[in-house]
C-alpha positions in Angstrom: -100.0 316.8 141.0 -100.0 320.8 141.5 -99.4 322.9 138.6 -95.5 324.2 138.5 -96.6 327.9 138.1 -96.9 328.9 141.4 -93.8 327.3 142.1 -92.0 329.2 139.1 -93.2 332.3 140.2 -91.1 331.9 143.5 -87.7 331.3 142.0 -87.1 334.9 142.1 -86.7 334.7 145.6 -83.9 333.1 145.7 -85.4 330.2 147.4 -82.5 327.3 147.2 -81.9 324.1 149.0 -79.6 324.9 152.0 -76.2 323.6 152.4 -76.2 320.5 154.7 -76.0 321.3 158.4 -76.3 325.1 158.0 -79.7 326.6 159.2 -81.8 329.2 156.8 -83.8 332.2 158.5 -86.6 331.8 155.6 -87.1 331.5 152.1 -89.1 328.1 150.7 -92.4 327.8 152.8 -91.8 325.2 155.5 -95.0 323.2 154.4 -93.6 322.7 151.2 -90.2 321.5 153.2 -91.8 319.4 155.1 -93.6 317.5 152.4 -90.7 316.5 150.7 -89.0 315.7 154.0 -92.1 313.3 154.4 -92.0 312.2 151.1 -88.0 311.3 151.5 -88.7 309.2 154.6 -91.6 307.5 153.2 -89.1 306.6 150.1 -86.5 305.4 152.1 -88.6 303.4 154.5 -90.3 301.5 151.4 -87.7 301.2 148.8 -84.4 301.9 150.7 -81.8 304.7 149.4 -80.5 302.9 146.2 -84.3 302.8 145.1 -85.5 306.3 146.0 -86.3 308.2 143.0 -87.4 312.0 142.2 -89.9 311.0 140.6 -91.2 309.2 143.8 -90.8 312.1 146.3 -92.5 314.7 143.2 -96.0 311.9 143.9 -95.8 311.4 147.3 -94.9 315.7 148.3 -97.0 317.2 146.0 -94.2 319.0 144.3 -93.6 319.1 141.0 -90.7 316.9 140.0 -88.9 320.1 137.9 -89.1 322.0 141.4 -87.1 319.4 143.0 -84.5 319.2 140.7 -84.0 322.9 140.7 -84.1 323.5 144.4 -82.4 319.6 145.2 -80.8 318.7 142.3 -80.8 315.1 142.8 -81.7 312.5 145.3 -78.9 313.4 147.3 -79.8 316.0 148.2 -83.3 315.4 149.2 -82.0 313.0 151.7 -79.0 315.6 153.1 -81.7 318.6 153.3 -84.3 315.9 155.0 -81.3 315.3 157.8 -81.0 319.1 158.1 -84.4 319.8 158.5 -84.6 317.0 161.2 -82.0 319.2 162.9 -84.3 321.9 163.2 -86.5 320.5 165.8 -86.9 322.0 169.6 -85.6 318.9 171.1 -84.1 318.8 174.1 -81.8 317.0 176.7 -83.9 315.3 179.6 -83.5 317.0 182.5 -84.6 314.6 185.6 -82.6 316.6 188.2 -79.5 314.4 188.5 -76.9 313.4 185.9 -77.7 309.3 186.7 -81.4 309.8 185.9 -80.8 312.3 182.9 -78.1 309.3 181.2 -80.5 306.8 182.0 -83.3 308.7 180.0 -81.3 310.0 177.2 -80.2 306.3 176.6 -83.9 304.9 176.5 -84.8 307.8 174.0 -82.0 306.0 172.2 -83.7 302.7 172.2 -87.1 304.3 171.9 -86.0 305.7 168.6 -85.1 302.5 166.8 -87.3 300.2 168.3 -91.0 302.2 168.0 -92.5 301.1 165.0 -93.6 304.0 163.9 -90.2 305.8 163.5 -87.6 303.2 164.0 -87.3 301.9 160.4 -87.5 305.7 158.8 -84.6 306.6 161.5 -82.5 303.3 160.5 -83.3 304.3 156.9 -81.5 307.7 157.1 -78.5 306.1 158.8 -78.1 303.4 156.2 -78.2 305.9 153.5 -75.4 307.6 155.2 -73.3 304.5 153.8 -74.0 305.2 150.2 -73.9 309.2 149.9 -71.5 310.5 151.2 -73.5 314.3 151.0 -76.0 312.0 153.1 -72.9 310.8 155.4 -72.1 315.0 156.1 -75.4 315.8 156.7 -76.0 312.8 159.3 -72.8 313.9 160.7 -74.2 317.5 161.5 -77.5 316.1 162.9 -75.7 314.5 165.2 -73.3 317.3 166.5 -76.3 319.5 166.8 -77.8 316.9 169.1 -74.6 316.5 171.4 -74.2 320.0 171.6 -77.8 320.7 172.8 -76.5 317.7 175.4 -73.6 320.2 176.5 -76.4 321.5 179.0 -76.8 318.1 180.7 -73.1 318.1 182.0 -73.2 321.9 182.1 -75.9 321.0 185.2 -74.2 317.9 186.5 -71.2 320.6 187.2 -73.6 323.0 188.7 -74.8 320.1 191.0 -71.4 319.4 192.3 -72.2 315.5 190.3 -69.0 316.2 188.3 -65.9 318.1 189.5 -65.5 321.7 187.8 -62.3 322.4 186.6 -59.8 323.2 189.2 -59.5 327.1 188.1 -62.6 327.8 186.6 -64.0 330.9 188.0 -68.0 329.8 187.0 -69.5 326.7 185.1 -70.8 329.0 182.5 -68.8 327.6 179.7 -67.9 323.7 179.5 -66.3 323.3 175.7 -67.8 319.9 173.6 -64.1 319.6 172.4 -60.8 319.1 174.0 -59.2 322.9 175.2 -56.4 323.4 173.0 -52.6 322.2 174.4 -51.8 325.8 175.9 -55.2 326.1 177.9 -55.2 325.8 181.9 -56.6 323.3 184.0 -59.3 320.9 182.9 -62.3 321.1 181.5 -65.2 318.2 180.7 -65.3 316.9 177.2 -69.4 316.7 177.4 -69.3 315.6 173.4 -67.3 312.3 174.5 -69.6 311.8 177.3 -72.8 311.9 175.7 -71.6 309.9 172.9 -70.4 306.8 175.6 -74.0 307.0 176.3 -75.4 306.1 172.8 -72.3 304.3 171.6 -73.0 301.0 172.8 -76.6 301.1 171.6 -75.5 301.6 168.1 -72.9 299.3 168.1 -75.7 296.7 169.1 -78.3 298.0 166.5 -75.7 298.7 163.5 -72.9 296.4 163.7 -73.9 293.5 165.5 -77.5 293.8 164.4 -79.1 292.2 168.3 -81.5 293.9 169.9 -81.9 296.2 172.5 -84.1 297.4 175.2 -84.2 299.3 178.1 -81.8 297.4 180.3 -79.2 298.2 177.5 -80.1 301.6 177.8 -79.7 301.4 181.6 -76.2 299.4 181.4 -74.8 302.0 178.8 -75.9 305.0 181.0 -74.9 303.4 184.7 -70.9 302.7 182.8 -70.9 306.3 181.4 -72.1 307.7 185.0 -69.5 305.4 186.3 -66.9 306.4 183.6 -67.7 310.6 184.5 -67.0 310.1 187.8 -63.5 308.9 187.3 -62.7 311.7 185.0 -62.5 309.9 182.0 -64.2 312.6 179.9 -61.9 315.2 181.6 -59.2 316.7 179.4 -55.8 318.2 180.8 -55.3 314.9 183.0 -55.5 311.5 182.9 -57.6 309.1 185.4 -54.9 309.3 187.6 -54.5 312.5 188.2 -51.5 312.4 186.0 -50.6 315.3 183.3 -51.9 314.8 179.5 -55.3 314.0 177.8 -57.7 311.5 179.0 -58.0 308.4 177.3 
């Protein structure tokens, strides 16, 4: 295990563990990050959250146990700043060139994720300690708005397309909101947070409550209802299906 000097020497920098779901410009090296982050997953995949230790992530990172507790404080937060830094990635929406094809993909990433072998078991290992931390449950809960919101641009191009109506007094399609407009906005806008999430929905359900499995004719039934569902207007806000006045259900 390394020697803590060089580490002492750069706690002058101010170099903390960020807050769950906020992004830092610079500060602790990302190869020492990303060690730990290793180290966390490798923990959680052998030994589950209740049996992840400091001391574990201190032999399997490289980083002396006294750093971690300064910078981490406690398992906790190894795990919440592991979901954070998972965040970070350059990931990206598929973009197939119609919104049918783009679901459809978007859900088999879905099953791809939980059913490769070599990342399904760290992924459902991160999820299950969401259960029994609740800094982990926060953390999980930004990763996830960070992904739908990089999804906005999938129904931001469906719009564009003319695949999903644009709201009826929209000058451009610049701008379609994640969350419901509030009760004194105009016209209608897509809710592109609810869609995405009918997409995955069903796939978790299947992995996480019911425990079955699933495969890429799940991914294709959750994405062809959703596609279904968006063409109907059910993820449009200021009316209902119908056409009628109010939120959609």
């Amino acid at each position: 295990m390394p020697d803590e000097t060089a580490h002492e020497k750069r706690r002058e920098t101010g170099d903390s563990a960020p807050t769950p779901g906020t992004r830092r410009p610079g500060g602790r090296t990302a190869r020492t990050r990303a060690a730990v982050r290793d180290a966390v997953l490798a923990g959680l995949t052998e030994h589950g959250y209740p049996g992840l230790t400091v001391e574990y992530v201190a032999e399997h990172s490289g980083v002396h146990k006294t750093t971690l507790y300064r910078r981490w404080k406690d398992v906790e937060g190894l795990v919440a700043d592991a979901l954070d830094l998972a965040g970070e990635d350059s990931w990206t929406p598929p973009d197939t060139g119609s919104l049918e094809g783009d679901l459809r993909a978007l859900a088999r990433e879905v099953v791809a994720s939980f059913t490769d072998p070599a990342v399904a078991v760290s992924g459902s290992a991160m999820i299950a300690a969401a259960f029994q931390s609740e800094r982990a449950a926060v953390a999980l809960r930004h990763y996830y708005a960070e992904r739908f919101a990089r999804c906005e641009a999938l129904v931001e191009r469906a719009v564009e397309r003319g695949e999903l109506p644009a709201a009826p007094d929209a000058e451009t399609t610049e701008a379609i909101p994640a969350t419901p407009p509030s009760d004194t906005a105009s016209g209608s806008a897509i809710d592109a947070g609810a869609l995405v999430r009918s997409v995955s929905a069903p796939l978790f359900f299947r992995l996480f409550i019911t425990r079955e499995p699933i495969d890429d004719a799940h991914a294709d039934q959750a994405a062809a209802v959703t596609l279904t569902a968006a063409r109907a207007g059910a993820f449009t806000t200021g009316g209902t299906v119908d056409g009628s006045s109010g939120a959609a259900p």
